[in-house]
C-alpha positions in Angstrom: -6.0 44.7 25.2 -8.9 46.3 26.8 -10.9 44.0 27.0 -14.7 43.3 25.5 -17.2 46.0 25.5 -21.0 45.2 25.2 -23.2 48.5 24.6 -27.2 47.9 25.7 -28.7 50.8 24.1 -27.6 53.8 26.7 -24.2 53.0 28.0 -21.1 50.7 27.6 -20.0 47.8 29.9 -16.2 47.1 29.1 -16.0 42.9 30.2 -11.7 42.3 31.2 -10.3 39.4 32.5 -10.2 41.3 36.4 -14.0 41.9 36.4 -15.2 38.5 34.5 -13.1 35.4 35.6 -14.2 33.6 32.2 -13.1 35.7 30.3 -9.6 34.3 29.5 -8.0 37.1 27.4 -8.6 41.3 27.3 -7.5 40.9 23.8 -10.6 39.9 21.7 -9.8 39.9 18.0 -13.0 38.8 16.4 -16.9 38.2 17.0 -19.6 36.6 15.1 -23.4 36.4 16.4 -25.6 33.1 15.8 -29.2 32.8 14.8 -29.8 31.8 18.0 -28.4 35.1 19.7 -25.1 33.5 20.6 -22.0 35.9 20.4 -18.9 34.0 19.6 -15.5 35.8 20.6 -11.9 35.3 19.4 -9.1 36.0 21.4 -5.8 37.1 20.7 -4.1 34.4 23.0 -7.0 32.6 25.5 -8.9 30.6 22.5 -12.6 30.9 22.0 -15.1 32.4 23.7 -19.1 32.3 23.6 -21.5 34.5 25.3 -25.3 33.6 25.9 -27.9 34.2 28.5 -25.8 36.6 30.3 -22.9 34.8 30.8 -19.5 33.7 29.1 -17.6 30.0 28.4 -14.3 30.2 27.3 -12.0 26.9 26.1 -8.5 26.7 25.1 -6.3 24.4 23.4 -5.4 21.7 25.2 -8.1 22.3 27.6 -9.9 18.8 29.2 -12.7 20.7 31.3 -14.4 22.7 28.5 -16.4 22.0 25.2 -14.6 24.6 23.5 -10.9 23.4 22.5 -10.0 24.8 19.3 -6.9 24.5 16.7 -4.8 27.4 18.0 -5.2 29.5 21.3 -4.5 32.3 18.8 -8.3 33.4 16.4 -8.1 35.2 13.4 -11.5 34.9 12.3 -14.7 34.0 13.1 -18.0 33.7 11.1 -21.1 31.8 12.4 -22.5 29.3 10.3 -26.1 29.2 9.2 -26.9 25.8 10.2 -25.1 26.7 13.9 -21.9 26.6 15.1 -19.2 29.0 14.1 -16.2 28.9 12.0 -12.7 30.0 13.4 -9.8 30.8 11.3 -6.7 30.3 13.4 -2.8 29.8 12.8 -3.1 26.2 12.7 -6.4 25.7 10.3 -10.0 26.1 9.9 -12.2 24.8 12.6 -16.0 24.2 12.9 -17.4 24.0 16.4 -20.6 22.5 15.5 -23.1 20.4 18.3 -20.3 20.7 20.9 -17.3 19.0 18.7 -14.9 20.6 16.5 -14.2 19.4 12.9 -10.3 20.7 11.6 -9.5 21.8 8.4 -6.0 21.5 7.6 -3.3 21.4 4.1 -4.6 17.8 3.9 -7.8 18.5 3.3 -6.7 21.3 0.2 -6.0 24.3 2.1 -3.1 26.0 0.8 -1.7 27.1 4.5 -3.2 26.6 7.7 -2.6 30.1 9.1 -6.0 31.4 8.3 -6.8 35.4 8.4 -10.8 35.3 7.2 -13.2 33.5 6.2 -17.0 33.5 5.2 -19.8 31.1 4.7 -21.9 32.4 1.7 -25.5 32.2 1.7 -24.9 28.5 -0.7 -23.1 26.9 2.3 -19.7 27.4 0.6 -16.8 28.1 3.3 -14.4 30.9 1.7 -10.7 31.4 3.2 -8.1 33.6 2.6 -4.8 31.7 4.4 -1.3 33.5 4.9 1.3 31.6 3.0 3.8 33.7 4.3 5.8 37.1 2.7 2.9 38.4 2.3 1.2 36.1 0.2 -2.2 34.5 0.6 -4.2 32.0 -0.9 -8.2 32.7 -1.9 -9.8 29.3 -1.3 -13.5 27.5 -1.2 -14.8 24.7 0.0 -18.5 23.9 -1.8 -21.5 22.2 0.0 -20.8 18.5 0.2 -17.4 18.9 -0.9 -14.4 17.2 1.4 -11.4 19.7 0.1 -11.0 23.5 -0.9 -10.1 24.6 -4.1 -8.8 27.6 -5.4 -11.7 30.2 -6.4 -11.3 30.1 -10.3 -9.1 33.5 -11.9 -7.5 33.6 -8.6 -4.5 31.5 -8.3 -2.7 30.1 -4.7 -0.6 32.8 -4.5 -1.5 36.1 -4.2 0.7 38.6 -3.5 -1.5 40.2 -1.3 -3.4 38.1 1.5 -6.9 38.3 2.1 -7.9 40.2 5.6 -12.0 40.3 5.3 -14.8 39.3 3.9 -18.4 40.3 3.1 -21.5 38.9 1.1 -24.0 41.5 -0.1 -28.1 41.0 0.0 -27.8 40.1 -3.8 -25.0 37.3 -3.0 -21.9 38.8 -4.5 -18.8 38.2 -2.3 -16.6 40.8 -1.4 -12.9 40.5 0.0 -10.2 43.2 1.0 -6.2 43.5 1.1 -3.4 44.7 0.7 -4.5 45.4 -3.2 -8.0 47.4 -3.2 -11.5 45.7 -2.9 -12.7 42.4 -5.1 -16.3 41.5 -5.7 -17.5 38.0 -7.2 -20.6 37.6 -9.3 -21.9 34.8 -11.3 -18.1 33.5 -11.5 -16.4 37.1 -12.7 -14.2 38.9 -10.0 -14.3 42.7 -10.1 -11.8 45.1 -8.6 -11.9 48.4 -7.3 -8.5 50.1 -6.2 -7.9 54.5 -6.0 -9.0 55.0 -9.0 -12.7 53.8 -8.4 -12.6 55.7 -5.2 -11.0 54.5 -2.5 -8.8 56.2 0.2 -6.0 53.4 0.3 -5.2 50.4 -1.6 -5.0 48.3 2.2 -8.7 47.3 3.1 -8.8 45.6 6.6 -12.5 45.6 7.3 -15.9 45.1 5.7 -19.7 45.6 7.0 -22.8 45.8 5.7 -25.3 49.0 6.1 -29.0 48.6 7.1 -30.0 49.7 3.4 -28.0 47.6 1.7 -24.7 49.6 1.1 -21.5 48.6 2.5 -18.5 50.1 4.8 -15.1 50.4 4.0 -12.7 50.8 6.3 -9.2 51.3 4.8 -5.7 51.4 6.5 -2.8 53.8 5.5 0.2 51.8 3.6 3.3 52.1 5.0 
């Protein structure tokens, strides 16, 4: 990896593990800002990381000397949570790192797999997940406000044969997810897809962000 680059307006600074000693890992796989202008970061192998007031903490599993001791040294995904904290997706569950303790989400509590690839928190407080079952498969889970285990999002069954890699809710609240098989958007409780046909480059969608006026940003991978 090369490490974690922070751009201030004019120029880059690239952060590695030789030039920042908490920085545990150059491989940073995810990042997610709070309301409160903390960046969370996910790393490949050294567990999470979070950057505020000019400086980083890092924690890894197994860890006793930091606050930050996730599920699995190994992120997937990370998405900040409205009411603070930050949700991480790792190989080993969900986790919510929330007022300095974590809170696991594992198969007991309805996920269908604990290797998780994405996830989002909508704009209703539900948590949405897309695990790796393995083969290729994935499950599209949910986990409403209040509720104590994920269910399957209705229409889309527990094993798909393409695994969900991103997420992305738009400013009217639809939710919009990307694999192996094209783009999906959920509105008042009906999925739509979008696949060549409607326009896209490639069938594999691996990342999704919004635009300032309300569009959105494809990016699409070549299938093998």
């Amino acid at each position: 990896g090369a490490g974690l680059a922070r751009f201030d307006g004019l120029r880059f600074r690239v952060f590695t593990i030789a030039n920042s000693r908490a920085l545990p890992d150059d491989n940073c796989v995810a990042l997610a800002e709070g309301a409160d202008g903390t960046v969370w970061i996910g790393t490949e192998h050294g567990g999470l990381v979070s950057w505020h007031d000019h400086r980083f903490t890092a924690g890894q599993a197994g860890a006793t000397n930091s606050p930050l001791v996730p599920a699995d040294n190994e992120i997937r995904a990370l998405c900040a949570s409205a009411r603070g904290g930050v949700w991480l997706g790792t190989r080993n569950g969900l986790d919510l790192f929330r007022a300095g303790r974590f809170t696991r989400y594992t198969t007991s509590h309805g996920l269908e797999a604990n290797n998780i690839r994405a996830v989002l928190e909508d704009a209703q407080g539900a948590v949405w997940v897309g695990t790796d079952i393995g083969r290729y498969l994935g499950g599209l889970q949910r986990l409403e406000p209040g509720a104590q285990r994920f269910a399957t999002v209705p229409g889309q069954g527990t094993n798909l044969p393409f695994m969900v890699h991103c997420f992305l809710e738009d400013k009217d609240g639809s939710v919009w997810w990307g694999n192996n098989d094209g783009l999906h958007c959920r509105a008042n409780g009906v999925t739509r897809d979008f696949h060549i046909a409607e326009g896209l480059s490639s069938e594999l969608v691996r990342r999704l962000a919004p635009t300032p006026v309300g569009g959105m940003l494809v990016v699409n991978h070549e299938q093998q």
